[in-house]
C-alpha positions in Angstrom: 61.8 246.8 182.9 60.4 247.3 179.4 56.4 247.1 178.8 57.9 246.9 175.1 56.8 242.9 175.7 56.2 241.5 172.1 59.8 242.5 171.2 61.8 241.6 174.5 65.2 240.3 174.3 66.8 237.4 176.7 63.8 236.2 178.5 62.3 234.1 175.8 63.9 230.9 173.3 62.6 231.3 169.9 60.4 228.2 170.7 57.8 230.8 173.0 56.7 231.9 170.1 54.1 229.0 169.2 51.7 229.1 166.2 48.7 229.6 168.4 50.3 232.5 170.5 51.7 234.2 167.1 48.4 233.9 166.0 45.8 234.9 169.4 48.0 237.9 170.6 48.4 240.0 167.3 44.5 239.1 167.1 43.7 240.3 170.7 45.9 243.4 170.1 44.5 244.2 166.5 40.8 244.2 168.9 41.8 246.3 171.1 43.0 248.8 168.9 40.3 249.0 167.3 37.7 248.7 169.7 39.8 251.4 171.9 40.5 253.3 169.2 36.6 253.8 168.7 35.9 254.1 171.8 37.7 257.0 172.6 37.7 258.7 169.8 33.9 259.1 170.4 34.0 260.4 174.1 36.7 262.9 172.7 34.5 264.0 169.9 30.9 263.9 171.7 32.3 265.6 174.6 34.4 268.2 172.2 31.1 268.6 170.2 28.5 269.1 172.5 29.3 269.9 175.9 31.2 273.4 177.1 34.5 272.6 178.5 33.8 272.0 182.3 36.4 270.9 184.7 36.0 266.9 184.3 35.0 267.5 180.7 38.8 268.7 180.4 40.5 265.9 182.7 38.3 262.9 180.5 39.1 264.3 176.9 42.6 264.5 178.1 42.3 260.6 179.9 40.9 259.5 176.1 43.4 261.2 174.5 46.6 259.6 176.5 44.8 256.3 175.9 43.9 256.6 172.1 47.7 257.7 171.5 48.6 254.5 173.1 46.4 252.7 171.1 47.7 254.0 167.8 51.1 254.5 168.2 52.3 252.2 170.7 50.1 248.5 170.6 49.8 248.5 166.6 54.1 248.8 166.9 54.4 245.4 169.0 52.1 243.7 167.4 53.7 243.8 164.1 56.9 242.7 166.0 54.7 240.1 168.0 53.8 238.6 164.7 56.5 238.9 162.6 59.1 237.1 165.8 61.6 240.4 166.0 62.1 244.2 165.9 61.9 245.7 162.2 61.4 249.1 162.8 65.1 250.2 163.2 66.6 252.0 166.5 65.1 254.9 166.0 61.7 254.1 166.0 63.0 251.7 168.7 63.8 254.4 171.1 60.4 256.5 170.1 57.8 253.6 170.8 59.8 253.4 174.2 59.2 256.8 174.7 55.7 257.0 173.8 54.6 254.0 176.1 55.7 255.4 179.1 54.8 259.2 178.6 51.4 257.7 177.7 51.4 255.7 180.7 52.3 258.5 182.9 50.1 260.5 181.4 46.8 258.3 182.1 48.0 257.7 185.4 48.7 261.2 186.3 45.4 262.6 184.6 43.0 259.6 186.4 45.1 260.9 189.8 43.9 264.9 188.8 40.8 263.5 187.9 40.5 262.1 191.1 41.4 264.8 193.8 39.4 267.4 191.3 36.4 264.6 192.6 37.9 264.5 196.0 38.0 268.8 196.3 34.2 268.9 194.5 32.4 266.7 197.3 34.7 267.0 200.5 35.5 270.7 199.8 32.5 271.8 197.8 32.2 275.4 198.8 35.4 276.2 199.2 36.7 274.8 195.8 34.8 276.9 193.8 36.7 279.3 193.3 39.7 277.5 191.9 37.8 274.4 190.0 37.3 276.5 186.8 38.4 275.0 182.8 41.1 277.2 183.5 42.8 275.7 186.2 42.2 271.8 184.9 43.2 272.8 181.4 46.6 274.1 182.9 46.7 270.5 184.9 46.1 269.0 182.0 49.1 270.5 180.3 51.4 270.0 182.8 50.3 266.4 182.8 51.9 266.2 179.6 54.7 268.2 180.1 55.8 265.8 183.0 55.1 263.4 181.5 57.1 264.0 177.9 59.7 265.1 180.6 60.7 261.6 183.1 60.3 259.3 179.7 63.4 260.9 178.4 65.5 258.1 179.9 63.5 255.3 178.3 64.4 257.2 174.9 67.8 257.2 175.9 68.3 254.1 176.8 66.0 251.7 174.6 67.9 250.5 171.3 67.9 248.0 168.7 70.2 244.9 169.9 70.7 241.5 167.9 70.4 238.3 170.0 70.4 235.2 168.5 70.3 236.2 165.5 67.2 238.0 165.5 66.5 242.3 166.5 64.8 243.1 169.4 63.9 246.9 170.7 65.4 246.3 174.8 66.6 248.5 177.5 70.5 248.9 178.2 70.6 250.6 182.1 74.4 249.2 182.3 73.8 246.7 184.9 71.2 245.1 187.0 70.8 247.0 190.1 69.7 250.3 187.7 67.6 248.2 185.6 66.1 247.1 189.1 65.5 250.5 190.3 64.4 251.8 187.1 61.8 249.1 187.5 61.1 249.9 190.8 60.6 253.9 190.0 58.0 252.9 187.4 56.0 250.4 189.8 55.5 253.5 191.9 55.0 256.3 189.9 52.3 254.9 187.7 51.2 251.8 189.8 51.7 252.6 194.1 51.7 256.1 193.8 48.6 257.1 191.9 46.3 254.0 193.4 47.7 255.0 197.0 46.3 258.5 196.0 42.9 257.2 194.4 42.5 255.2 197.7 43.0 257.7 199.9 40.6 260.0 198.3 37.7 258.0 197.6 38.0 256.6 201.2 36.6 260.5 201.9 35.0 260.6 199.2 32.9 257.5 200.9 33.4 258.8 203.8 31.7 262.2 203.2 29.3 260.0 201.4 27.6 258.1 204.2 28.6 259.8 207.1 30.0 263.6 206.5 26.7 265.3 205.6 24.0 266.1 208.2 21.3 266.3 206.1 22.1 262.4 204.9 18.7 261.0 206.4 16.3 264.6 206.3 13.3 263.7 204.3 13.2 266.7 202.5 16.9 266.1 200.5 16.6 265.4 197.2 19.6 264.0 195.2 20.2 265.2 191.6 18.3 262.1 190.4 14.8 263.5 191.9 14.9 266.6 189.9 11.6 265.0 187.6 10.2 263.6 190.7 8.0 265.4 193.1 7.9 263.1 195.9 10.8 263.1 198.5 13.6 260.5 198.9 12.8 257.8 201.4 15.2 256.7 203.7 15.4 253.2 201.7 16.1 255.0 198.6 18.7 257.3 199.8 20.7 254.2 201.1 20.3 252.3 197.9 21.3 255.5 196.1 24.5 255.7 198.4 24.7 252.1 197.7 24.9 252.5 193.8 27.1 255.2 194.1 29.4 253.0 196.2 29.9 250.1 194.1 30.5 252.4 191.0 33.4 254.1 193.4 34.8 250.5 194.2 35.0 249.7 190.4 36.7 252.7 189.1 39.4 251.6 191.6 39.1 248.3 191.3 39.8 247.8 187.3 42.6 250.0 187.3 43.9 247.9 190.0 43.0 244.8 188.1 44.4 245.7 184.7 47.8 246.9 185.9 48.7 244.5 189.4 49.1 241.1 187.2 52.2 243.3 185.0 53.5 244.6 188.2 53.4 241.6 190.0 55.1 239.8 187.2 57.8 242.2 186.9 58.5 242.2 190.7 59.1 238.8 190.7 61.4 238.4 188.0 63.3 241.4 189.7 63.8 240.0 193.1 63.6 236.0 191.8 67.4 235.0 190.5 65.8 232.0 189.5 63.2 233.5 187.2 61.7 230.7 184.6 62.1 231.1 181.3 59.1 228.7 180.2 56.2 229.4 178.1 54.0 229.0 180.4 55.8 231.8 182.1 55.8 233.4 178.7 52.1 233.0 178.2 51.3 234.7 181.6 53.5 237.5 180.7 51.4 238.3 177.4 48.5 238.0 179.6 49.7 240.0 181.7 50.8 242.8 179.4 47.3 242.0 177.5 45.1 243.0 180.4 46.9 246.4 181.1 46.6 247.3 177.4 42.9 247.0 177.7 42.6 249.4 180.3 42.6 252.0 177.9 39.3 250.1 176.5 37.6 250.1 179.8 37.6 254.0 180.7 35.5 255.4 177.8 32.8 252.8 179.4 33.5 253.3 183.6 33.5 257.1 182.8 31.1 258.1 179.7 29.3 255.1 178.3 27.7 253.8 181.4 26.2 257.4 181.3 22.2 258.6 180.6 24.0 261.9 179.6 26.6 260.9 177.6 23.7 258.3 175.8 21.9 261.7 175.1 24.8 263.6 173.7 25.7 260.2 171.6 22.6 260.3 170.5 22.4 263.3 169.1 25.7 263.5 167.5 25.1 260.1 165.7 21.1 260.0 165.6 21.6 257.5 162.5 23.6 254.4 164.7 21.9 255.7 167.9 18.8 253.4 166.9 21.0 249.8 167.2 23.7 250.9 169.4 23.4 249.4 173.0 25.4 253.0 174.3 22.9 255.1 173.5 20.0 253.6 175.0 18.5 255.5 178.0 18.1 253.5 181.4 14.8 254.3 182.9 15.1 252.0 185.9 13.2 253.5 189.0 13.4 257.5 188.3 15.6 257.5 185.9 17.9 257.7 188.6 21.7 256.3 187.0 23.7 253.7 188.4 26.8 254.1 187.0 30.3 255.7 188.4 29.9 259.0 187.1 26.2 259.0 188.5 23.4 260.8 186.8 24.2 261.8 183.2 27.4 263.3 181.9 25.8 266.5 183.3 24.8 269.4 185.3 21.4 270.4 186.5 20.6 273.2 188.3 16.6 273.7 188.6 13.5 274.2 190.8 11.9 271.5 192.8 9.5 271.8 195.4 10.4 269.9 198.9 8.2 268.0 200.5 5.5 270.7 202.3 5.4 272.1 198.6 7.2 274.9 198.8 9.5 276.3 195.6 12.6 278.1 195.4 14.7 275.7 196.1 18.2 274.7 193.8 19.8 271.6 193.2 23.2 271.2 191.9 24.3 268.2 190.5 27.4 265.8 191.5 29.1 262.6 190.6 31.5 260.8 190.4 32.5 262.6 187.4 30.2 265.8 187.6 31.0 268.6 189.9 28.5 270.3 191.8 28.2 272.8 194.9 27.4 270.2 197.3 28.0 267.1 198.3 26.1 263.9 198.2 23.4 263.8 199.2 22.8 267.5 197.6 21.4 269.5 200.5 18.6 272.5 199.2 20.3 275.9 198.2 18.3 279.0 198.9 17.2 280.0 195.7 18.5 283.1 194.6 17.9 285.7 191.8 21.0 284.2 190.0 19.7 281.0 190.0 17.2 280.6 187.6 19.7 279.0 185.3 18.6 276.8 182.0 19.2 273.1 182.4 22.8 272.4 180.8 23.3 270.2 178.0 23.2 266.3 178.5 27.1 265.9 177.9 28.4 268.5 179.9 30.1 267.1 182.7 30.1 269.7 185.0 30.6 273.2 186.2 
């Protein structure tokens, strides 16, 4: 299996490559790149700029960075050798964009899996995770992300090369025979497809879990989520289940469009493992740049699912580029109901610890923020700490993820 698809050898007559296809793909690709390419480049630099280096603000830089090296090094590679019908780079760079596709690819699947269990330990395991959810610890994840990473794509280094077929160059694996290009396949499909999604599963399942049913205090008038910090009125029952509700369906979809954008690839390249009588037509053809198409713009979708979709990342935008803040859809604010935020990673990119009264009027009381993406000391929904002398703590900046 090779996700090198513009330059694949053997599958495809000369005659797949039709005006309109030469033309749409290297169009869609160019997009991509560039829209990516933007977009993660700006929730690495608003987050770099503005926010201290919390936990999640560690695992999404490093996210948008594995997805912005993609974009730049690997997509803008096969679409010149979309366009131009063959491979032109030479073997080396042959064996290097080969390289750099998968340790990208493991690398976002690997750092969307930390991501996730870091979520997981900060709601399930709140208290007892605090010791060890530090910058520290996610920044030393983060590395050996990588370092694995760099590590199991040796083999597609290896064993990509530059091969003449019919006259033309194409950048293909050589496993020696077709039961190791089958399992090579078949390692991939899991390790950055079954694996990682069985993992994601299984964790928000508690996540959702803990969610509607693991705290006691779900239904006590007096809980206020970190959305009520500005309100002085209590949660009703009605709102907290449409706040569980929101925070549900923005769960589902983080899941859901990595499953989308990778399963059609997957699928495509199961069945042309285990069908002896694959088609080589272009409709087949077409399907398989679709394919390939959709799971490149994955690495388009995450600045928005985790960082655009965000009241606190809008602020932080907003202040780091005041002068394109004014037109830019991103950084506008929502204000529906209390400001409360709708979006996977919940209120904005942020932490808020503060003072609220409950609902006989009483003070000392602190809330600690959580999300999706945002860490907190409790879980949803956030049940009143016992304000201490400690906890008189400034509200944190409006693109800090977390603590």
């Amino acid at each position: 299996m090779t996700m090198n698809s513009s330059v694949e050898s053997g599958n495809m007559t000369s005659s797949a490559y039709t005006p309109e296809l030469v033309f749409i793909i290297p169009l869609t690709w160019g997009l991509l790149v560039i829209i990516g390419s933007i977009g993660n480049g700006l929730v690495i630099y608003t987050l770099g700029r503005n926010a201290d280096m919390t936990p999640t603000n560690v695992y999404v830089i490093n996210l948008a960075l594995a997805d912005l090296t993609f974009l730049i090094i690997v997509i803008p590679i096969n679409t010149v050798a979309f366009a131009v019908e063959e491979w032109i780079f030479g073997d080396a760079m042959c064996k290097i964009s080969s390289y750099m596709i998968y340790v990208t690819l493991h690398a976002t699947c690997f750092t969307l899996t930390a991501l996730t269990i870091d979520r997981y330990h900060a709601i399930v395991n709140a208290v007892s995770s605090l010791n060890w959810r530090t910058r520290r610890t996610s920044t030393i994840v983060s590395l050996l992300v990588w370092a694995v990473s760099f590590l199991i794509s040796i083999p597609f280094a290896l064993y990509h090369e530059e091969k003449n077929d019919m006259k033309k160059l194409y950048c293909v694996p050589d496993w020696g025979d077709q039961e190791r290009d089958t399992l090579v396949s078949l390692i991939v499909i899991f390790t950055t497809y079954v694996n990682p999604l069985g993992i994601i599963v299984i964790c928000y399942t508690q996540i959702l879990r803990n969610l509607w049913t693991g705290n006691r205090h779900s239904y006590m008038p007096s809980i206020r989520t970190e959305d009520d910090v500005n309100s002085s009125a209590p949660l009703s029952r009605r709102s907290q289940t449409r706040r569980r509700s929101k925070v549900t369906r923005m769960v589902f979809i983080v899941v859901l469009l990595f499953a989308i954008c990778w399963l059609p690839v997957h699928v495509f390249q199961l069945y042309r493992i285990f069908n002896p009588d694959f088609p080589r037509t272009i409709t087949v053809y077409v399907l398989k740049m679709v394919s390939h198409t959709l799971s490149y713009a994955n690495s388009i979708v995450n600045p928005f699912v985790y960082a655009f979709l965000n009241d606190g990342f809008r602020k932080a935008f907003r202040r780091t580029f005041p002068f394109i803040s004014s037109f830019c859809p991103c950084a506008q604010l929502s204000f529906e109901g209390n400001s409360h935020a709708s979006d996977m990673v919940d209120r904005g990119i942020q932490t808020r610890v503060g003072e609220c009264q409950d609902e006989n009027g009483n003070g000392g009381t602190e809330i600690v923020s959580m999300s999706h993406v945002s860490e907190h000391k409790n879980s949803i929904p956030l049940v009143l700490m016992p304000k201490t002398p400690h906890s008189d703590i400034e509200e944190k900046s409006g693109s800090e993820l977390e603590n």
